[in-house]
C-alpha positions in Angstrom: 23.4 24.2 17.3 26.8 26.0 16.6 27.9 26.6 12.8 30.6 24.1 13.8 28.0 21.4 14.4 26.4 22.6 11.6 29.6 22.6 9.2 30.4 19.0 10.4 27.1 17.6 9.7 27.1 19.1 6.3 30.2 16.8 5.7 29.0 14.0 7.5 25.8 14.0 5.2 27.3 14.6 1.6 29.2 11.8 2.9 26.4 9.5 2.8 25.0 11.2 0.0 28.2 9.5 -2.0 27.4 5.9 -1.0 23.8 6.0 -1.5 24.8 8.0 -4.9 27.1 5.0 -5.5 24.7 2.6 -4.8 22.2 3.3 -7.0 24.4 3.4 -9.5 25.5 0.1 -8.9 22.2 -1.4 -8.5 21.5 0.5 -11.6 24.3 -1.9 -13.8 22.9 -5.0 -12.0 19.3 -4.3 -12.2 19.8 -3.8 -16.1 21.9 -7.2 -16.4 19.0 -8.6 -14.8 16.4 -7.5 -17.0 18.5 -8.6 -19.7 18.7 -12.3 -18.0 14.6 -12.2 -18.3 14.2 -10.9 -22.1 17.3 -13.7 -22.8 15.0 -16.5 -21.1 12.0 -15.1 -23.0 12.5 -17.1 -26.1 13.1 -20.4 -24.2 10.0 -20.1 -22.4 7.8 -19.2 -25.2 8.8 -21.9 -27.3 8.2 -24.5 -24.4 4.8 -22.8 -23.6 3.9 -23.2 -27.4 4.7 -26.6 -27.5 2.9 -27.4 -24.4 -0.3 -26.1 -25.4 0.0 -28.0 -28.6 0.2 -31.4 -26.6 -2.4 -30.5 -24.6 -4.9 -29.0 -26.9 -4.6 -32.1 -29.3 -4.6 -34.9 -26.7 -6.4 -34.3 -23.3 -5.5 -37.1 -21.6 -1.8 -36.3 -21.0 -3.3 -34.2 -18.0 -3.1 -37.3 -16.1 0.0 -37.3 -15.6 0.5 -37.3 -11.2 2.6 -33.7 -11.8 -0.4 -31.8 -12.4 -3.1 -34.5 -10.9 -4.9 -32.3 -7.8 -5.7 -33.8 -4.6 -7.0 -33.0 -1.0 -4.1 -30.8 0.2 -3.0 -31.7 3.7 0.6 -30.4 3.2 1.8 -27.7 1.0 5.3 -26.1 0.5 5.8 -22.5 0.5 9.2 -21.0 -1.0 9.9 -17.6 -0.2 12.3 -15.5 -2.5 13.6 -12.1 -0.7 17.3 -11.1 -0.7 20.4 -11.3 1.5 21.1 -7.9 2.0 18.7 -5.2 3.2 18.6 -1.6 2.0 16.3 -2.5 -0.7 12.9 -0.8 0.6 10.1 -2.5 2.0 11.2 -5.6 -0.8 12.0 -8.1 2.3 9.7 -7.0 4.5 6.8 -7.2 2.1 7.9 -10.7 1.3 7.8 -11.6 5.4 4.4 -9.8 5.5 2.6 -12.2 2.2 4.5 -15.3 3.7 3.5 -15.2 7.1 -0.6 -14.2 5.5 0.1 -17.5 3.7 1.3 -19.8 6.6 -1.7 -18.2 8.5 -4.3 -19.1 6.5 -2.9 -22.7 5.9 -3.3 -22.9 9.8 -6.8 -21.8 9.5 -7.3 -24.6 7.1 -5.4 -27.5 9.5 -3.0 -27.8 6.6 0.6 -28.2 7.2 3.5 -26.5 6.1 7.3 -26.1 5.3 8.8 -23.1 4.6 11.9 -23.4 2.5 12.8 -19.6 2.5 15.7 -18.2 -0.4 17.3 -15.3 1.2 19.1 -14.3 4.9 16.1 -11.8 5.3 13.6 -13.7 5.0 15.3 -16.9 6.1 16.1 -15.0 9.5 12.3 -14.0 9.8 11.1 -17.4 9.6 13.1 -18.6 12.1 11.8 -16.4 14.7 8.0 -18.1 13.8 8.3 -20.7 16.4 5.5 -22.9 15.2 6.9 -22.9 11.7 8.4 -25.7 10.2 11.7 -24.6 8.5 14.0 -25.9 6.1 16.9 -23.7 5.1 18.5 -26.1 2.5 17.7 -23.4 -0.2 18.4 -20.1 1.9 21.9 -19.5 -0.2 20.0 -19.3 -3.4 18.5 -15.4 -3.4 21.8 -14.2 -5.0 23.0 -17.5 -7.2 21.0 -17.2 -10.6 22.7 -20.3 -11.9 20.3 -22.5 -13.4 21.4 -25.8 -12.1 21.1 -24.5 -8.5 17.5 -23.8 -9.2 17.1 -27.0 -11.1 18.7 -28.9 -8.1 15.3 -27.4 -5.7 13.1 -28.3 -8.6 14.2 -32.2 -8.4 13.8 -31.5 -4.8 10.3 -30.6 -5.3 9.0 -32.8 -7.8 10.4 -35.4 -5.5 8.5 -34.7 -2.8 5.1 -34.1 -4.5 5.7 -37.7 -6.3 6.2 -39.5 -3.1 3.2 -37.6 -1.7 5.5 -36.0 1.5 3.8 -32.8 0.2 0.4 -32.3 -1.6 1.0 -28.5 -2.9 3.8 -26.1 -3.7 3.6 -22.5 -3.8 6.1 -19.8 -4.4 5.8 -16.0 -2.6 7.5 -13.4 -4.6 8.1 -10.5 -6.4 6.6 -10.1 -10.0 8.7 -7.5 -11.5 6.2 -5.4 -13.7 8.6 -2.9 -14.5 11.8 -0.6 -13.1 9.5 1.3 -11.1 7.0 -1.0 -10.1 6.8 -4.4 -8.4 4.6 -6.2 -6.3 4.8 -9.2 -4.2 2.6 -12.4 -5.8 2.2 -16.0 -5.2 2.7 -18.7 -8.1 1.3 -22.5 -7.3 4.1 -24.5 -9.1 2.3 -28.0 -8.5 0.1 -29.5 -8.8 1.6 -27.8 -12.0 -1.0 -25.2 -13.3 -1.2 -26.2 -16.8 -4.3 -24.2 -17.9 -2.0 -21.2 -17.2 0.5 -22.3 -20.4 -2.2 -23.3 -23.1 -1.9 -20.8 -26.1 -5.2 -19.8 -27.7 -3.3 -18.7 -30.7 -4.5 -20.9 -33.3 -1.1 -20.5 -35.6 0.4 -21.9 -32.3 -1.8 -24.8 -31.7 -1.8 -25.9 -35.6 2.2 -26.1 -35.1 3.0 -29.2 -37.3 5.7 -31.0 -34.9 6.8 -34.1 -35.6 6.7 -36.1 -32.2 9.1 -39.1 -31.3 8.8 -42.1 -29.9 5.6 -40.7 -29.2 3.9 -37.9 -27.6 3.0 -39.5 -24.1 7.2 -39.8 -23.5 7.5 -36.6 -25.0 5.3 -35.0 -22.6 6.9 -36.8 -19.7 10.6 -35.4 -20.5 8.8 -32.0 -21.7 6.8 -30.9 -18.4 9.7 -31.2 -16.0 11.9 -28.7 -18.6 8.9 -26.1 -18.1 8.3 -26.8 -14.4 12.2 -25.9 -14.3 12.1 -22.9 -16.4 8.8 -21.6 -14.4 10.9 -22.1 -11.3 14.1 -20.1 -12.9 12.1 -17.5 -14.6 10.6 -16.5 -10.8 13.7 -16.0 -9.1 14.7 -14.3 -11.8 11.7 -11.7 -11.4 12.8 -12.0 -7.9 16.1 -10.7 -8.3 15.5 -8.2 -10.9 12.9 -6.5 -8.7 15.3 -6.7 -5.8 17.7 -4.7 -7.6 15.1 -2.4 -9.4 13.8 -1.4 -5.5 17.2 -0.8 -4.3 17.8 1.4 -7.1 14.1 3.3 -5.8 15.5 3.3 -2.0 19.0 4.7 -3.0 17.0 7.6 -5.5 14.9 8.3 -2.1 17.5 8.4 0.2 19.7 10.8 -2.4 16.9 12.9 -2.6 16.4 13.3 0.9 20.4 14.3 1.7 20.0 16.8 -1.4 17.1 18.1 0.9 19.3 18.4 4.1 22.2 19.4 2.8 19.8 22.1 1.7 18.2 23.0 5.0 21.5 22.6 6.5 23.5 25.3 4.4 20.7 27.5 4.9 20.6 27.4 8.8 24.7 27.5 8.5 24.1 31.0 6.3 21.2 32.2 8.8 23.5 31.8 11.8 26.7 33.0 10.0 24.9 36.2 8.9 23.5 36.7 12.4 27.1 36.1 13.9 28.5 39.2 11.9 25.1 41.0 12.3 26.0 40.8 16.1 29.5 41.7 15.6 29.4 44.5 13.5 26.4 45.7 16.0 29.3 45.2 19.2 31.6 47.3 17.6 29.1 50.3 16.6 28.0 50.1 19.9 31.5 50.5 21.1 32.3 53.3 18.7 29.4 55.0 19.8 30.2 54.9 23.8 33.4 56.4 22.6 
């Protein structure tokens, strides 16, 4: 390689160095806007959790309600959250990997499936599985946080387990555990898992509410507001841990052109010190026939 190849490749890779540089700090801004969606939901979702496990705890028999009634599952839902846009790690393809172990093992079973996937990436995978059954009404979703949007799929949902065109309904995605960790997890959604959202803190479940008309209608209007918020508050993880390992990837891939650019200048010096070591020896050896 020629110290002109070499010159121009330094250029061409501080070059990239500046978008992945710019990247990461861009993903930096979004992935602390998204953190700050979660801890802004956090307060919502406790109070609904502590109000649940008050019904619950002092009257048992609002479990019978058909949202969170089991049965024999012969079709189940899966909704996969990934991303749109790529350059994120092994986030999407980690996703594809725990979706399609999911959709295996539900064949295994002779249990049907539709895969309602939230994201091009993962969206585009699924629709290479030939023997999948697909429906890409949600795929827009992976970048739209709005709250009705996701309330909109939860109607859709709930209507579907009501009139029994579905028996289960998971959700495959990312649990963001912190900026520098995530990993992929599953969350069944219904029948709705209520044993997850009782409260064994007695202040909690000797909460004095006043309840009217009474606390089976109550109930009724309060389990699809948690169902939603459940819903909301895992695209949210989603999103955050999309943006959390793009920030990882663009770190990487910095630290890698700060490594080149490295190796590069030093084979550029190597061969420009060799260049005038050969020159200088050309003209002693000239001087010298002389």
């Amino acid at each position: 390689m020629s110290l002109k190849e070499i010159k121009a490749r330094i250029a061409s890779v501080r070059s990239t160095r500046k978008t992945t540089s710019a990247m990461k700090m861009v993903s930096s801004v979004k992935l602390r806007k998204a953190q700050q969606s979660i801890e802004c939901v956090k307060p919502y979702s406790s109070t609904l959790r502590t109000m649940l496990s008050q019904l619950i705890s002092s009257n048992k028999a609002l479990t019978q309600t058909p949202l969170i009634a089991e049965r024999t599952v012969k079709h189940c839902i899966i909704v996969a959250l990934a991303s749109d846009t790529s350059l994120c790690g092994a986030f999407n393809s980690n996703i594809n990997n725990r979706l399609k172990k999911e959709c295996d093992a539900l064949r295994q079973q002779d249990i049907s499936f539709t895969v309602i996937p939230m994201g091009d990436k993962v969206a585009q995978f699924a629709q290479k599985q030939t023997d999948w059954n697909v429906d890409l009404s949600y795929s827009h979703l992976a970048d739209n946080k709005e709250y009705a949007q996701v309330q909109n799929l939860c109607h859709f949902l709930v209507t579907e387990f009501l009139e029994q065109h579905t028996d289960c309904v998971k959700f495959v995605y990312t649990h963001f555990v912190s900026a520098g960790q995530q990993k992929v997890d599953m969350q069944c959604v219904l029948p709705f898992p209520y044993n997850d959202f009782i409260c064994n803190d007695d202040a909690s479940l000797n909460a004095d509410y006043i309840i009217e008309p009474d606390q089976e209608r109550f109930f009724g209007a309060l389990l699809p507001c948690v169902l939603e918020n459940l819903c909301y508050s895992l695209v949210l993880e989603s999103y955050t841990s999309e943006h959390a390992a793009r920030v990882i990837a663009m770190q990487t891939a910095t630290d890698n052109t700060d490594k080149l650019i490295d190796e590069l200048t030093m084979m550029y010096n190597k061969l420009r010190q060799q260049a005038i070591t050969n020159e200088l020896l050309d003209l002693m050896g000239g001087e010298s026939q002389n």
